[in-house]
N, C-alpha and C positions, 0 to 999 in steps of 0.2 A: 134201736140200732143206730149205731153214731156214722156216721161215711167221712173220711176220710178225705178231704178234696185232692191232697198232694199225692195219693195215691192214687186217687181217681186221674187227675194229670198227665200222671208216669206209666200209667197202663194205659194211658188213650195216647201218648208217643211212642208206644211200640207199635200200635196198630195203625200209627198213622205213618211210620216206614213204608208201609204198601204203595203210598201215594208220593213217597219223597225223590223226585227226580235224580239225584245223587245215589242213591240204594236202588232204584231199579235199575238204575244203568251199571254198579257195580257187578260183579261176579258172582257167580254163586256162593264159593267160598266167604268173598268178603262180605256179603250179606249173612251169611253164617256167621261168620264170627263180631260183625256188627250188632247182629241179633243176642247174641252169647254177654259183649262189654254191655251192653244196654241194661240188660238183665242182671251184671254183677255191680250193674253201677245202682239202680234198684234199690239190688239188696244192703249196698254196702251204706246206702241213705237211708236206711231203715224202712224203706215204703213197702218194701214185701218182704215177709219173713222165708225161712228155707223150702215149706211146701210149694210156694206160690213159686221163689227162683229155678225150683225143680221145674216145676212147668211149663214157665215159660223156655228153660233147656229143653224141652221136652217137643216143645213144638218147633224152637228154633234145627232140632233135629228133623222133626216131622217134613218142616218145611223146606229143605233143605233136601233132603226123601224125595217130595213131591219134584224139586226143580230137575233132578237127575233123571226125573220119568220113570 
């Protein structure tokens, strides 16, 4: 099984959003839609193909779900 470092990279910057002083002190919205470019930027560098983009759409909704309580 080959691993990918640039992938591995680009999926440990989404989840290091959590930590980035800039994005938690934005909005919800804009953390939504931070979440959303992050993800189409991603895919658009090849590092995740369409299942993986869905997902992370998936939880940038989820999470998003969560913030509104």
């Amino acid at each position: 099984m080959a691993i990918n470092i640039q992938q591995v990279n680009a999926l440990e910057a989404w989840f290091a959003l959590r930590n980035d002083p800039a994005f938690i002190s934005a909005t919800r919205e804009e953390r939504y839609e931070t979440r959303l470019a992050l993800a189409d930027d991603l895919k658009e560098q090849g590092l995740i193909d369409e299942g993986e983009w869905r997902e992370l759409g998936e939880e940038a909704v989820a999470a998003y779900g969560d913030e509104l309580g």
